[in-house]
C-alpha positions as CSV (number, residue, x, y, z in Angstrom):
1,X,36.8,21.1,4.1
2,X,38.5,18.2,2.1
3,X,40.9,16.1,4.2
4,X,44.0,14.5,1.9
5,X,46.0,12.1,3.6
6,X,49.0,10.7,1.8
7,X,51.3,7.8,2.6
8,X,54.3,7.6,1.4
9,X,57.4,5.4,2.9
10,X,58.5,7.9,5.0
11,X,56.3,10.4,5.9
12,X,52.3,10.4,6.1
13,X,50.9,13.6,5.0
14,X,47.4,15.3,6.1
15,X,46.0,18.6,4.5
16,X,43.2,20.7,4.4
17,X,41.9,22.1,1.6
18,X,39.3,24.4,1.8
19,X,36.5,24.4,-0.9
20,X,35.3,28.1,-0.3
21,X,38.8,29.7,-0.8
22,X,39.8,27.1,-3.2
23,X,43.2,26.3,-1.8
24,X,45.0,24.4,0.3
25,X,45.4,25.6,3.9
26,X,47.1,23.7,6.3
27,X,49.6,20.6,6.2
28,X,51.4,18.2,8.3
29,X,53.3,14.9,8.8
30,X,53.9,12.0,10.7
31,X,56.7,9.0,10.4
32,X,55.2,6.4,8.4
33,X,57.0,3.6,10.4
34,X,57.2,3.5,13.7
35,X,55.3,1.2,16.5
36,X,53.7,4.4,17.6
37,X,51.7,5.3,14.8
38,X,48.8,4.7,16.3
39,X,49.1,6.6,19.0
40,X,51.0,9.7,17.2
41,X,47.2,10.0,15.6
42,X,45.1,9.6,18.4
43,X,47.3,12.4,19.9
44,X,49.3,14.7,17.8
45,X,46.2,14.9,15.1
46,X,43.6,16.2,17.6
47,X,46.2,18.8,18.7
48,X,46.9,19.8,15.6
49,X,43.1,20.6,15.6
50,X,42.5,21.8,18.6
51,X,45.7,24.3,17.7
52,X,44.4,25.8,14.6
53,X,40.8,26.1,15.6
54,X,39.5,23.4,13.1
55,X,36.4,21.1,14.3
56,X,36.8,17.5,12.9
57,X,32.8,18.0,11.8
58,X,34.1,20.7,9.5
59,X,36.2,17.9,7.3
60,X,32.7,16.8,5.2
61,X,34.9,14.8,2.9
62,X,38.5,12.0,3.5
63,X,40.7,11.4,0.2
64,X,43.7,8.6,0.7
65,X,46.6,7.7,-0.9
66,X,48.8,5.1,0.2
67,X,51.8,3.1,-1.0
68,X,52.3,1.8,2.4
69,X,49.3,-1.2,2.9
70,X,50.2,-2.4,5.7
71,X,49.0,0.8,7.6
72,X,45.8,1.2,5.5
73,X,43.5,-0.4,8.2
74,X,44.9,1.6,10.6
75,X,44.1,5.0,8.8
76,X,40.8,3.9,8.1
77,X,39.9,3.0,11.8
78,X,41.3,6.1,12.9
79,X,39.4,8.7,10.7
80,X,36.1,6.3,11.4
81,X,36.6,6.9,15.3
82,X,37.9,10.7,15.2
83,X,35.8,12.1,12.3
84,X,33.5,9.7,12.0
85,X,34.0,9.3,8.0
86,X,35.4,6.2,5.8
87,X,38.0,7.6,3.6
88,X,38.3,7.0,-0.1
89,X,41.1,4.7,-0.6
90,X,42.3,5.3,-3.8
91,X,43.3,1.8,-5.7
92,X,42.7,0.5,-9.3
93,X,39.1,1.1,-9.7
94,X,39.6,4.7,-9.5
95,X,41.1,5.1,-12.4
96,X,38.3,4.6,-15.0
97,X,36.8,7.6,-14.9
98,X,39.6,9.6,-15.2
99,X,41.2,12.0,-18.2
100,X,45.0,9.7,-17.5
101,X,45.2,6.0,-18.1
102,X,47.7,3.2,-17.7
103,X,48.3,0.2,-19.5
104,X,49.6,-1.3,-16.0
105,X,46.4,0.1,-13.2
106,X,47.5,-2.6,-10.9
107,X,50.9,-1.8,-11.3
108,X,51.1,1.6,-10.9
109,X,51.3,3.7,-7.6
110,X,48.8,5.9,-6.2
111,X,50.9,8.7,-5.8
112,X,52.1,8.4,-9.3
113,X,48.6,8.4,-10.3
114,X,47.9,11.8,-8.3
115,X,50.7,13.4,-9.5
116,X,50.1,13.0,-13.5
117,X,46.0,13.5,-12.9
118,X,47.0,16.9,-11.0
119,X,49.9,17.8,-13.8
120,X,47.6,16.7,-16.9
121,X,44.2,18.4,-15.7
122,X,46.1,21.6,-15.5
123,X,48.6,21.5,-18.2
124,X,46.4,19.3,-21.1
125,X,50.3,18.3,-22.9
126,X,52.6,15.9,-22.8
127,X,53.8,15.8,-19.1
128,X,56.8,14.4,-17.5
129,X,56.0,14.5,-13.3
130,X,59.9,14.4,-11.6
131,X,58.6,13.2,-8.2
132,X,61.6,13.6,-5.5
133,X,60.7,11.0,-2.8
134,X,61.9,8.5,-0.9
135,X,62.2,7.3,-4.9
136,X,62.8,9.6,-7.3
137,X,60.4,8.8,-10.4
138,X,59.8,10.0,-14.0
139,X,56.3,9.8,-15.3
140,X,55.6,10.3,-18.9
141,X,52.3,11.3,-20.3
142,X,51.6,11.9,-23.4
143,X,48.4,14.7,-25.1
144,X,45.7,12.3,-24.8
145,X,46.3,11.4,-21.3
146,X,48.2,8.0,-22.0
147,X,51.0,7.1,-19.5
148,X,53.7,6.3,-21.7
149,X,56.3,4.6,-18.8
150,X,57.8,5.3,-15.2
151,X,61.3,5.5,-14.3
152,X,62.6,4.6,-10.2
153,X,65.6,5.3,-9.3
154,X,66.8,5.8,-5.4
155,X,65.6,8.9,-3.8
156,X,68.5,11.8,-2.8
157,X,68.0,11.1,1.2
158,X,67.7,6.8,0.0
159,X,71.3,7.6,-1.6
160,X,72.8,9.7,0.8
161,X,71.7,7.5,3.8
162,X,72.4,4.2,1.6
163,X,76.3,5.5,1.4
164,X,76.3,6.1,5.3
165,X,75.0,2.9,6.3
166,X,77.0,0.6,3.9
167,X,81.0,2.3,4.1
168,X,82.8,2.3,7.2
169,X,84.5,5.6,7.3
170,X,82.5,8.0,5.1
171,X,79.8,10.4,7.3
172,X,76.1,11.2,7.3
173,X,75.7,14.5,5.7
174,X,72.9,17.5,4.6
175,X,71.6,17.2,1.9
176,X,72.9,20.7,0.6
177,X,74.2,21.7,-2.5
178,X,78.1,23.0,-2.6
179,X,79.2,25.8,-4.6
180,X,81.9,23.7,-6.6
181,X,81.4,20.4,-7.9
182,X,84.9,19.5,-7.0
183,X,84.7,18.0,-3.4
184,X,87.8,19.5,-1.3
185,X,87.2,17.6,2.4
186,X,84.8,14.7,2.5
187,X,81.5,15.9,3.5
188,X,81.9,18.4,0.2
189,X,82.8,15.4,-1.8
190,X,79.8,13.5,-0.9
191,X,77.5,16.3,-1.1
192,X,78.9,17.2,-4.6
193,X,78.9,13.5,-5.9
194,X,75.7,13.0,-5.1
195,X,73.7,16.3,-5.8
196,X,75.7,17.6,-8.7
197,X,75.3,13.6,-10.1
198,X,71.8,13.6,-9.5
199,X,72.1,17.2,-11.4
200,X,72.9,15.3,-14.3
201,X,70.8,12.0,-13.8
202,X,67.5,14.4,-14.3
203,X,68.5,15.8,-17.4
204,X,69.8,13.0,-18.7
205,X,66.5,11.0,-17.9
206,X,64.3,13.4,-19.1
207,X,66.4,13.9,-22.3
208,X,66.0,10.2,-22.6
209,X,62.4,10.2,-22.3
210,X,62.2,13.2,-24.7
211,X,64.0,11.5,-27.1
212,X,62.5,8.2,-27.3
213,X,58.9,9.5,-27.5
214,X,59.6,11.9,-29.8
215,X,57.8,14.8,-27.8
216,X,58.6,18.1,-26.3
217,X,56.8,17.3,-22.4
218,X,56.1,19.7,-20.0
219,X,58.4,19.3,-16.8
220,X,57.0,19.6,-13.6
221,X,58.7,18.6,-10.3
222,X,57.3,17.6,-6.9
223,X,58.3,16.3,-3.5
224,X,59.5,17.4,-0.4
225,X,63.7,17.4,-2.0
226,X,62.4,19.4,-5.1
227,X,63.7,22.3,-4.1
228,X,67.5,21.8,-3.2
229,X,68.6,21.1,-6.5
230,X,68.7,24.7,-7.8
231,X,70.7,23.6,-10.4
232,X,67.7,22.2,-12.2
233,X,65.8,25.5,-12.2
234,X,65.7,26.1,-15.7
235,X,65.1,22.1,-16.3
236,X,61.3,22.4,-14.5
237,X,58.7,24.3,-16.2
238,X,56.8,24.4,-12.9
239,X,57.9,23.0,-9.3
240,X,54.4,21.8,-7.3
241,X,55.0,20.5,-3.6
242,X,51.1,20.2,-3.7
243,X,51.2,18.1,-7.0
244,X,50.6,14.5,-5.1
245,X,47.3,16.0,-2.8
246,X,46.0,18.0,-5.9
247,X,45.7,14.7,-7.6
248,X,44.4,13.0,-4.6
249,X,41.5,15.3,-4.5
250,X,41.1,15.4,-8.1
251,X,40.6,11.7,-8.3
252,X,38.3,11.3,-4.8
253,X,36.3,13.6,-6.5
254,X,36.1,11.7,-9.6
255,X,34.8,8.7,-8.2
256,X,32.5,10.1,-4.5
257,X,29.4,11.9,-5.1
């Protein structure tokens, strides 16, 4: 089996995917930042294990993204000691034998990278990869694989929790679409300002994009928020929560024998 691990800002994400059945099986997370880390994956990753019946001598190969450095060592340590492989960090130098390029390889994150290897090696077009995140991006690629820019704005949760944290009187709220766009207590006025807003900051990013490079793009959106916007629906050709890990395995593979 092929181990993914992916961290992002908030969450770091492990999954299984299985070679024989050609799909991904199995999936959890832990909080990127907190003093525990370390021992969250000593413990709650050999549970998981033991749980679903899966030996850590069945994972023969360790893909890994990461946007968050500072944890890198402690990832690699950890899969050294509990399933006695080094995992492929993905960085730079990966990205030369691949079908996507960038102008920027330094620049540019891994998990962007995933996302528009995984969206161009299926679709072959111009793609445009709306990753909702802790940042919400835009990635542009054009037919021959050519990243053509990135967009970053604040993520949905980054906004919501941004609002909270920086007004005195206004409350935390879910993040869940209202039926009306015209708020009519204060929780509904948030939740519509900020949902039905980023409604329109989508389309009017992708139009953007669409309109500058002259191209019609495929639009494919990932992420753990993709989802509650349903007002996009007919804006996304395709919605992939597994975008980011297709393209981590897609690339590991690229570059270990």
């Amino acid at each position: 089996m092929f181990l993914a691990i992916d961290a992002g800002n908030s969450n770091v994400v492990f999954a299984l995917y299985d070679e024989k059945a050609g799909k991904w099986t199995n999936q959890f997370r832990l909080e990127t930042h907190t003093p525990r880390l370390i021992s969250q994956l000593t413990k709650k990753v050999p549970l998981y294990f033991l749980e679903h019946g899966i030996l850590p001598s069945q994972i023969v190969k360790i893909g890994f993204s990461s946007v968050v450095p500072e944890i890198n060592s402690i990832i690699d340590q950890f899969c050294e000691n509990y399933f006695r492989l080094s995992p492929y960090l993905i960085s730079a130098k990966s990205y030369t034998k691949l079908p996507v390029k960038s102008l920027r390889p330094n620049e540019i994150g891994s998990d962007l990278m995933c996302n528009v290897m995984a969206a161009f090696s299926k679709f072959s077009t111009p793609v445009i990869v709306v990753d909702f995140g802790t940042a919400l991006t835009f990635t542009a690629v054009d037919s021959e694989g050519k990243i053509l820019g990135v967009n970053i704005v604040p993520g949905l949760k980054t906004a919501i929790t941004s609002l909270f944290a920086n007004t005195s009187k206004l409350p935390e709220v879910e993040l869940k679409l209202p039926k009306s766009a015209l708020g009519q207590n204060t929780i509904h006025a948030i939740q519509a300002g900020v949902l039905y807003g980023y409604t329109g900051l989508v389309k009017g990013m992708i139009g953007a994009m669409e309109e500058e490079a002259k191209l019609k793009f495929t639009i494919v959106a990932t992420g753990g928020l993709a989802a509650i916007l349903t007002t996009l629906e007919k804006t996304f050709d395709v919605v992939d929560r597994n975008l980011t890990l297709e393209g981590l395995r897609l690339i590991t593979e690229a570059n270990v024998d």
